[in-house]
C-alpha positions as CSV (number, residue, x, y, z in Angstrom):
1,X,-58.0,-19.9,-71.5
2,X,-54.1,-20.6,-71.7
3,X,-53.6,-17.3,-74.3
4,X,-55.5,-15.4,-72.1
5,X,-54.1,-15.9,-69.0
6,X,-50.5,-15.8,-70.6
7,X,-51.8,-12.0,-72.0
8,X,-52.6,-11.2,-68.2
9,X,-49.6,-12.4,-66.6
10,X,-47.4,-10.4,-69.6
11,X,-49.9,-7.5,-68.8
12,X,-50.5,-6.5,-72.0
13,X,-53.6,-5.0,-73.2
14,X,-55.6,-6.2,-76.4
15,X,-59.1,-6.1,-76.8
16,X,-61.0,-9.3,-76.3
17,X,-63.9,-10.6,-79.1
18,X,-66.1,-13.1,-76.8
19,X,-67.5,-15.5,-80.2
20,X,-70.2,-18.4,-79.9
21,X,-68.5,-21.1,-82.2
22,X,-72.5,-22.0,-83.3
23,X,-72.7,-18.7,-84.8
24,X,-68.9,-17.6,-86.1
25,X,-68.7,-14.3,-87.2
26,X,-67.8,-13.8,-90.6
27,X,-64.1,-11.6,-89.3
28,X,-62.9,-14.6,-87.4
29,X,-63.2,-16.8,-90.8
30,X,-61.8,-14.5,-92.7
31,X,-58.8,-14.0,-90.5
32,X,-58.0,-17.5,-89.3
33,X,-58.1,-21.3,-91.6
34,X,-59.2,-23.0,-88.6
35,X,-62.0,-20.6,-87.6
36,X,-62.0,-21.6,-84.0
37,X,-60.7,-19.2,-80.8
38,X,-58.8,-18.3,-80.2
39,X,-57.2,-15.8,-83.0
40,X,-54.9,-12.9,-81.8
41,X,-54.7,-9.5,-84.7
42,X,-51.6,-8.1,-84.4
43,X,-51.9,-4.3,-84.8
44,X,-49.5,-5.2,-88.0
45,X,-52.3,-7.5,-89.2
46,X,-50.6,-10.6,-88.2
47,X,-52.8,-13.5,-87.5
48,X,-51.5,-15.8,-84.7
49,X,-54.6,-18.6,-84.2
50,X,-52.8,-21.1,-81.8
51,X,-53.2,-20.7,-78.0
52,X,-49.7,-21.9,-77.4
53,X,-48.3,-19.3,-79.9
54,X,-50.2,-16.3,-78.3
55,X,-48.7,-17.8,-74.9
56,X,-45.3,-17.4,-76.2
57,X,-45.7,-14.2,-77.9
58,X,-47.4,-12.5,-75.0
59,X,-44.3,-14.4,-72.7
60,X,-41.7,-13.2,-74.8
61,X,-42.9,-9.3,-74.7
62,X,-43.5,-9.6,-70.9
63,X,-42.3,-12.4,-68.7
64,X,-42.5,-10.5,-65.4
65,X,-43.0,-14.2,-63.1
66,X,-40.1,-16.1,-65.9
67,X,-42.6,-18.3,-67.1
68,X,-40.3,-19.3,-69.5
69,X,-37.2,-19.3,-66.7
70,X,-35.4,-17.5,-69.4
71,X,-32.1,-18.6,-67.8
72,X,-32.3,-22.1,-67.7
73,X,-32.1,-23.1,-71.4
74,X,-32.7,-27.2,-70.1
75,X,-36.0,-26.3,-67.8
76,X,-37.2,-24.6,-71.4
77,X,-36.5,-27.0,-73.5
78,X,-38.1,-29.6,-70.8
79,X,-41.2,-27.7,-70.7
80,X,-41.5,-27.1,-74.4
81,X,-41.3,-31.1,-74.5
82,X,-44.2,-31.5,-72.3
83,X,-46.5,-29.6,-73.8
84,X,-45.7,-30.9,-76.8
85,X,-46.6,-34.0,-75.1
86,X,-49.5,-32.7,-74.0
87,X,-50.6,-31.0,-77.3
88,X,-50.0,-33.4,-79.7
89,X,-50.6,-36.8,-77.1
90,X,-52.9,-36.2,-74.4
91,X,-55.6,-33.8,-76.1
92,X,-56.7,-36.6,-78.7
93,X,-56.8,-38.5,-76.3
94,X,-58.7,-36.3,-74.0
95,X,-60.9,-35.3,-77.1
96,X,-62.0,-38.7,-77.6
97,X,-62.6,-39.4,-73.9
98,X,-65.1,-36.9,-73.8
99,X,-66.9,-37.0,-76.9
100,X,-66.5,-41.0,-76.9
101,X,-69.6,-41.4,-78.8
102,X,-68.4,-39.4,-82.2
103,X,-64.9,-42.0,-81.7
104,X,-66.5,-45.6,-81.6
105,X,-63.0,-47.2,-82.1
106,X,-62.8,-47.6,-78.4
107,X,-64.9,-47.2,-75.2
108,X,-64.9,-44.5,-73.0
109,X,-62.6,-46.4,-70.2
110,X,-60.2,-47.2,-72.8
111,X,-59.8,-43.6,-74.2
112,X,-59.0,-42.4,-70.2
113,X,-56.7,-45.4,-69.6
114,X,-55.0,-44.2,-72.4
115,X,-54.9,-40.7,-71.6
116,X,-53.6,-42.0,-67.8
117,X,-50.1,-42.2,-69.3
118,X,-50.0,-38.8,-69.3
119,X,-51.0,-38.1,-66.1
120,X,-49.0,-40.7,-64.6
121,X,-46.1,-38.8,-65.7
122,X,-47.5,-35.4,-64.3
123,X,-47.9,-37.3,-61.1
124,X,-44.2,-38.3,-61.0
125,X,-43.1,-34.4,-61.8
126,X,-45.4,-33.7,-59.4
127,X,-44.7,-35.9,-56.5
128,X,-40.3,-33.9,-57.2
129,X,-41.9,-30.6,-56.9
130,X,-45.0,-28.4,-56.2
131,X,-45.5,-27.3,-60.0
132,X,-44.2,-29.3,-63.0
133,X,-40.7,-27.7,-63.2
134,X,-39.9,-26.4,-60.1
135,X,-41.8,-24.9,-57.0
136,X,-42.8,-22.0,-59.0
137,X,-45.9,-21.8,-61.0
138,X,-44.7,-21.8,-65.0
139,X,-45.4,-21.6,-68.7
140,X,-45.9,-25.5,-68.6
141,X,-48.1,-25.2,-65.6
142,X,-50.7,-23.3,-67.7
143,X,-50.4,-24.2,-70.9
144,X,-51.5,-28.4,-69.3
145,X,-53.6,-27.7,-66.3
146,X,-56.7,-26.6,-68.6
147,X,-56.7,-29.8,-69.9
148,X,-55.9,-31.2,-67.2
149,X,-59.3,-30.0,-65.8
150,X,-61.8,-30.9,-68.6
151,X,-60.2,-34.3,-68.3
152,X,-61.2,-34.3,-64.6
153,X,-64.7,-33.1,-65.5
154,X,-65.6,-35.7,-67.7
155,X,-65.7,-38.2,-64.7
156,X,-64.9,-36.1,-61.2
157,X,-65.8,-39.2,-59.1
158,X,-64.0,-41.1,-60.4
159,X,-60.5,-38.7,-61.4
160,X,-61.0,-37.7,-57.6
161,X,-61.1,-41.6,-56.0
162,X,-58.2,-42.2,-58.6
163,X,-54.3,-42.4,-57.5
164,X,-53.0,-39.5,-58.9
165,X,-53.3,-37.1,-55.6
166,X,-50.3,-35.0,-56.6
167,X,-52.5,-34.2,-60.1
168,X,-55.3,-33.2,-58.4
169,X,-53.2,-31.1,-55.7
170,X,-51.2,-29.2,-58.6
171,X,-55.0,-29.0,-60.3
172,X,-56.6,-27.0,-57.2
173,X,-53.4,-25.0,-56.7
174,X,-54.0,-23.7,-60.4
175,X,-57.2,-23.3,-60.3
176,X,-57.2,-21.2,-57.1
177,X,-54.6,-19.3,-58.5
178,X,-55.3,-15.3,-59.0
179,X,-54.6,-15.2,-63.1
180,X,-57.2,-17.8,-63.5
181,X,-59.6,-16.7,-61.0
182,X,-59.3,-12.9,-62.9
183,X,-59.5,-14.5,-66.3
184,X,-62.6,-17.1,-65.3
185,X,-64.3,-13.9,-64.0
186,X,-64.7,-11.7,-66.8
187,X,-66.0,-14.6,-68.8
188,X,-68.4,-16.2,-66.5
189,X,-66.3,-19.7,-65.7
């Protein structure tokens, strides 16, 4: 969801594969290790298989909105730090939360309190600024808020009687926004 909306904000045109990961064709394991989406073929024959990677690629041909706010080297490197967070910390975390049973180490609870830490500081960004960085919707902004959203979906009662108001404001401002509304619509939600 994160590539693809990056692609649409850079406006740049590539054909997109839809693939059911219970039946992967036999292209997309031949041209990516991991096997999973999603996989951008460079007309070169380049490979690039992370979602944060086709994000930066498709930024750094087209930034039109500076998602990247090209001329503030700190915000960058601020924002590369948080979704590094967010990779590397948080999705575990939210991985686990959700699919508790296959991770018996802890309980459920235990997997979102942990996963809380990371939205508490969200909330704290959030409560400076409308957006993570600034009042402007940005590369952060997209490459956390999907998360963001299966984490709320795993328990919406409960995320939505929960403290972090400025999270779930930020959350509904992204998901009303137009690039998500376009890319949610040509592939059903």
């Amino acid at each position: 969801m994160r590539a693809r909306m990056a692609i649409r904000i850079a406006e740049i045109s590539v054909d997109q594969i839809e693939v059911s990961l219970k039946n992967k064709p036999q292209e997309l394991i031949n041209r990516s290790l991991k096997a999973t989406v999603p996989v951008l073929v460079l007309p070169d024959g380049k490979v690039i298989d992370q979602s944060r990677d086709i994000m930066l690629w498709a930024l750094q041909k087209s930034d039109p909105h500076n998602w990247l706010c090209r001329d503030d080297e700190l915000k960058t490197q601020e924002m590369m730090l948080l979704v590094d967070q967010c990779d590397q910390e948080f999705k575990p975390l939210l991985d686990r939360y959700k699919y508790y049973d296959r991770h018996p180490e802890f309980s459920q609870k235990e997997y979102r309190r942990r996963a809380e830490v990371f939205l508490e500081e969200l909330n704290t960004k959030l409560s400076i600024h409308a957006f993570l960085t600034d009042e402007s919707i940005r590369f952060v902004d997209i490459a956390i808020f999907p998360f963001i959203r299966q984490f709320a979906a795993v328990d919406n009662e409960w995320f939505q009687q929960s403290h972090f108001k400025n999270v779930q404001r930020w959350l509904e401002v992204c998901i009303a926004s137009q690039v998500f509304k376009k890319v949610m619509e040509k592939y059903g939600g």
